[in-house]
C-alpha positions as CSV (number, residue, x, y, z in Angstrom):
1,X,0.0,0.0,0.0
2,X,1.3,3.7,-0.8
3,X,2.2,6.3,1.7
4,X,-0.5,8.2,0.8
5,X,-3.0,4.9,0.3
6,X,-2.0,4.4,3.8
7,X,-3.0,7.4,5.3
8,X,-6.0,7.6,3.9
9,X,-7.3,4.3,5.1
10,X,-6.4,5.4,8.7
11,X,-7.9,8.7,8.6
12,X,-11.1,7.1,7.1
13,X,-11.2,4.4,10.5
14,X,-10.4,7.1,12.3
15,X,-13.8,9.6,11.3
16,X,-15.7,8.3,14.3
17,X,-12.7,8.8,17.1
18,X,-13.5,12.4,18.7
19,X,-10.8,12.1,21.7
20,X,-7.3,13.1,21.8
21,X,-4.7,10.5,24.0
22,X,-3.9,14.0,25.4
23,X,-6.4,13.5,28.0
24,X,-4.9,10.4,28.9
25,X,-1.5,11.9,29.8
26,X,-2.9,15.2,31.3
27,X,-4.8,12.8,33.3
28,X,-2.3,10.9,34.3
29,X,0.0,14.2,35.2
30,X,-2.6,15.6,37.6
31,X,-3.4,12.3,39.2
32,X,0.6,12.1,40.3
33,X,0.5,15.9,40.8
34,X,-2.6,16.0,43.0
35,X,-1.1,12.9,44.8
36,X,2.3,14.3,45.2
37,X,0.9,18.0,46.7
38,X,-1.4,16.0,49.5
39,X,1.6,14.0,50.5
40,X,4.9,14.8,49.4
41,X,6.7,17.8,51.7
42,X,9.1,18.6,48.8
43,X,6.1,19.6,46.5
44,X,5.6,23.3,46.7
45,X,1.9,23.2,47.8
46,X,1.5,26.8,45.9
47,X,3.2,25.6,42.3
48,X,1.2,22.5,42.3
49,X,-2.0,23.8,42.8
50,X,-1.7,26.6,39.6
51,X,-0.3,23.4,37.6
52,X,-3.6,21.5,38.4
53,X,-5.7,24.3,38.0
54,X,-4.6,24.7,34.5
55,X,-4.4,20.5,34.3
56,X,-8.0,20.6,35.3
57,X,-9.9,22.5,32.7
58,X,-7.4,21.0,29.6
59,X,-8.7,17.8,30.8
60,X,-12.4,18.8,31.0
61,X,-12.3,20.7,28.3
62,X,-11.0,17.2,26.4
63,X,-13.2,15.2,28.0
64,X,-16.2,17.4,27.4
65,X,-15.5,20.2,24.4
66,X,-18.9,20.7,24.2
67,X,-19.0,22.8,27.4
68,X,-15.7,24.3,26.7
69,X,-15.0,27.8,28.3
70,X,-18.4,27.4,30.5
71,X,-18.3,28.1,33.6
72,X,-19.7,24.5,35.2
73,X,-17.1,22.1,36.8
74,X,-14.9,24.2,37.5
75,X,-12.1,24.3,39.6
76,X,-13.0,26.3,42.3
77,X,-15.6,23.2,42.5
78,X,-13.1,20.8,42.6
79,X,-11.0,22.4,45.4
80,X,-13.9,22.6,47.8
81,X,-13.8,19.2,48.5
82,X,-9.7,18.5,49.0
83,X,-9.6,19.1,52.6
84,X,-11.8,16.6,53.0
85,X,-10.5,14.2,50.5
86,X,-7.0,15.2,52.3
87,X,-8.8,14.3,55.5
88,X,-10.5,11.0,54.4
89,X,-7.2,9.9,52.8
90,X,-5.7,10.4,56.2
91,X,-8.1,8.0,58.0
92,X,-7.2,5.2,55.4
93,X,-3.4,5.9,55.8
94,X,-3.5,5.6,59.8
95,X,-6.0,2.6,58.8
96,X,-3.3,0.7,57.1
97,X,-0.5,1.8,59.7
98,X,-3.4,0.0,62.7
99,X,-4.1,-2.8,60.7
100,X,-0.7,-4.1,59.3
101,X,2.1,-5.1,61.6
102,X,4.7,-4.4,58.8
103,X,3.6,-1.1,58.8
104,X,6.6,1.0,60.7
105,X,5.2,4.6,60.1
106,X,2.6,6.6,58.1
107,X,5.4,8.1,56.2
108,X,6.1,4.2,55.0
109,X,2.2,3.8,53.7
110,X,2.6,7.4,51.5
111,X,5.3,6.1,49.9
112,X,5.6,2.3,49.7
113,X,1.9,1.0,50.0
114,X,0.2,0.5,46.8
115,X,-2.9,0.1,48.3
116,X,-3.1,3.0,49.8
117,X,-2.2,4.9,46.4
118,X,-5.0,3.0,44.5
119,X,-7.7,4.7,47.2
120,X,-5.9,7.7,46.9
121,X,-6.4,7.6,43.3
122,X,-9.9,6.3,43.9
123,X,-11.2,9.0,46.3
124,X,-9.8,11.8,43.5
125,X,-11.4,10.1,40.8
126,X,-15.0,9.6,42.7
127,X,-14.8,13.7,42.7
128,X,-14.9,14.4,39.2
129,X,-17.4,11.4,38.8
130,X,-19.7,13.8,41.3
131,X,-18.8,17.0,39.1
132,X,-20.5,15.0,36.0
133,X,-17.2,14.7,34.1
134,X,-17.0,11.4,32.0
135,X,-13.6,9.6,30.9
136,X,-11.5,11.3,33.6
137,X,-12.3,9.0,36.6
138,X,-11.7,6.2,34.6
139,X,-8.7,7.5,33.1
140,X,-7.3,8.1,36.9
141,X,-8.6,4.7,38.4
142,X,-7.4,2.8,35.7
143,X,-3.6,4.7,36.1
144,X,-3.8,2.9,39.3
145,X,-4.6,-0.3,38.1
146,X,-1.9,0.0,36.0
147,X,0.8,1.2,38.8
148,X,-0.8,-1.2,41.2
149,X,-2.8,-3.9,40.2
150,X,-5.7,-2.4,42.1
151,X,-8.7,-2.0,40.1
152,X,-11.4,0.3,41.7
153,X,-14.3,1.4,39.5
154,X,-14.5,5.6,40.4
155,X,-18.9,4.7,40.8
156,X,-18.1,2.3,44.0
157,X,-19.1,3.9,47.3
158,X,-16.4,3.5,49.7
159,X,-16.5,4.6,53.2
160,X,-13.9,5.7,55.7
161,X,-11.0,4.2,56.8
162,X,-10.4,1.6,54.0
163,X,-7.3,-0.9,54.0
164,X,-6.0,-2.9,51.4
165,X,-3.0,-4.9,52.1
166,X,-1.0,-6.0,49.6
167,X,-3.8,-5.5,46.8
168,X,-2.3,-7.2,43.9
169,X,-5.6,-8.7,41.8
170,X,-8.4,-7.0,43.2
171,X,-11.1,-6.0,41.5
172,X,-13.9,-3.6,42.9
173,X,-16.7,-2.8,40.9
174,X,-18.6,0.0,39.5
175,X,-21.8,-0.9,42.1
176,X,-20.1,-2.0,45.1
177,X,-20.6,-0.7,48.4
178,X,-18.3,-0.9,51.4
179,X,-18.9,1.0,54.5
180,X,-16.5,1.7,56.9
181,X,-13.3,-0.1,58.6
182,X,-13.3,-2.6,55.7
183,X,-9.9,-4.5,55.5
184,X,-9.2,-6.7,52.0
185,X,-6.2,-8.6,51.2
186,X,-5.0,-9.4,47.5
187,X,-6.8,-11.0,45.0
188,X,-10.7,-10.2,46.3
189,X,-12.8,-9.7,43.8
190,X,-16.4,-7.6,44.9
191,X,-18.2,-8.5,41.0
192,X,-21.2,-9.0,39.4
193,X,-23.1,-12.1,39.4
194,X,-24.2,-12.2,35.6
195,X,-22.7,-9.9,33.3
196,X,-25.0,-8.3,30.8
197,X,-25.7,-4.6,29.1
198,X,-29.3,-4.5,30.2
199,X,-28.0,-4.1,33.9
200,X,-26.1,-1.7,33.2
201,X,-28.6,0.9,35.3
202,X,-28.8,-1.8,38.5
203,X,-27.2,-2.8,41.1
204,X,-24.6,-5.3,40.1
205,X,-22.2,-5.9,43.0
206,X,-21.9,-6.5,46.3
207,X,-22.8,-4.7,49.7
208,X,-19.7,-4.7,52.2
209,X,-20.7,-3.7,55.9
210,X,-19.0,-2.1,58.7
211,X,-15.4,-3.9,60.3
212,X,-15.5,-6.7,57.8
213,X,-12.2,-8.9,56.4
214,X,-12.1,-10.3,53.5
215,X,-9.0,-12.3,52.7
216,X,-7.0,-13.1,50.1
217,X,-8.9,-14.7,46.6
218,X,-11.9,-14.2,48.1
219,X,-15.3,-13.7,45.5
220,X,-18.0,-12.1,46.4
221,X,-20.8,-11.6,43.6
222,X,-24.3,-9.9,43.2
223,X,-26.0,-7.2,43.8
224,X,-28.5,-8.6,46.0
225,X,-25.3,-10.3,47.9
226,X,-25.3,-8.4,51.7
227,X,-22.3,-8.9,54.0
228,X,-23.2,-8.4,57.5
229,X,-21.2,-6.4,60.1
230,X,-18.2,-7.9,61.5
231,X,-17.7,-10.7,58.9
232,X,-14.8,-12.8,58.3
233,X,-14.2,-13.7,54.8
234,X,-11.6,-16.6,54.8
235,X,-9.6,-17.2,51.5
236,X,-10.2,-19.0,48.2
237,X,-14.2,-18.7,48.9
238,X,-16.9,-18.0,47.1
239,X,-19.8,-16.3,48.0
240,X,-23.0,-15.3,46.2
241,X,-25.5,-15.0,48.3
242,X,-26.0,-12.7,52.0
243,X,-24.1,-13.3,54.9
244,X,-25.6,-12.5,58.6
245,X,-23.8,-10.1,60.7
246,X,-21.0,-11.5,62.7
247,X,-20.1,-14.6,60.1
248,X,-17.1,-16.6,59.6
249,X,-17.2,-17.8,56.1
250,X,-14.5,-20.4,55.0
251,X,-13.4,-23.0,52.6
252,X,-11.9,-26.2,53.6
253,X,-9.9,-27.6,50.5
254,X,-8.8,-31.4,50.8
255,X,-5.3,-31.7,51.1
256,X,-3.3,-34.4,50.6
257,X,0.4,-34.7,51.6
258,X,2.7,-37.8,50.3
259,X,6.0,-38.5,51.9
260,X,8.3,-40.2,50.1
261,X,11.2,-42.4,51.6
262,X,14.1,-43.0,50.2
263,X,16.8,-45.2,51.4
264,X,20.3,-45.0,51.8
265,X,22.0,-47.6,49.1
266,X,18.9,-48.7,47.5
């Protein structure tokens, strides 16, 4: 195919693609920016927050041109809420440093834990979901999948002092609810029961109550699917329907263990 052949074939697949990858890396840049000026003490507080202002209307002007130069979500909206989100984030640090024995300082969770930089992310994200901006949250949560393994949808309702340890492998979804003092480990996945487009407007995943665990590999599906207060959720099980408050819910696997002797000269 010609030079010219060429670029005409991709400009023609191209005719009904009306986003720039721009807003992917401005995205990006003002997640780690905002991240970086809530928790870093060598970020200039002052600097970082003219860079996001400007960050924040390139990206919703790219994510939504058609309200471009208007004066709704706007920044002065988006600042309202950061000391809170600075508070909240703070809850879910000291959580992890309560929670997890490794955990030397709250210093060591800013900077080392991943899971604590995927709710980071997270909480950010849910903002700009609440200001009616579309592609950004997703943008955000998904550039902490990507640094972290964590995947948290930006529509999940997530209350206060949330701890993930470790956190490779889990999956929250778009529906889920978890109130507060929540702890997961790796791998737990909080899905949907039956995938399918026409549900797209229910409730699809799980209900998480107050001062449960759920440990590691753990699956938990369905809308309808209600775990009580104070749950324990061992590992490797799988649970679709409600569990009553105060529940220990495990899975015995059969293991087998075969010694074999060998002797000396044989």
């Amino acid at each position: 195919m010609k030079h010219l052949e060429l670029i005409t074939s991709i400009n023609e697949q191209k005719r009904d693609i009306f986003i720039s990858m721009q807003l992917k890396k401005d995205s990006q840049r003002f997640t780690e920016l905002l991240f970086h000026a809530l928790f870093d003490s060598a970020t200039n507080t002052e600097k970082a927050l003219l860079e996001l202002e400007k960050l924040f209307l390139t990206i919703r002007d790219l994510a939504c041109p058609e309200i471009k130069g208007r004066p709704c979500s706007t920044w002065t909206d988006f600042t309202k809420v950061i000391p809170d989100l600075f508070f909240s984030l703070k809850k879910d640090a000291i959580a992890t440093v309560t929670n997890d024995p490794a955990a030397r300082s709250i210093e060591e969770v800013y900077l080392a834990y991943p899971g604590f930089f995927a709710i980071a992310v997270y909480r950010m994200a849910r903002e700009f979901l609440k200001l009616g901006l579309p592609l950004i949250p997703r943008l955000m949560t998904e550039y902490a999948h990507q640094l972290t393994g964590i995947d948290i949808h930006p529509g999940a309702f997530i209350g206060e002092s949330f701890f993930i340890d470790h956190g490779t492998g889990v999956v929250i979804g778009e529906t889920a609810a978890i109130h507060d003092h929540v702890k997961i480990y790796q791998g737990v996945t909080l899905g949907a029961l039956t995938v399918d487009k026409s549900l797209k407007d229910l409730k699809r995943h799980p209900t998480i109550n107050d001062n449960t665990t759920i440990y590691a590999n753990a699956t938990i599906l369905g809308g309808k699917t209600i775990i009580g207060k104070d749950c324990v959720i061992g590992g490797n099980t799988w649970v679709t329907s409600s569990i009553a408050a105060g529940s220990v819910v495990s899975h015995t696997p059969t293991v087998e263990i075969r010694t074999k002797y060998i002797k000396e000269h044989e």
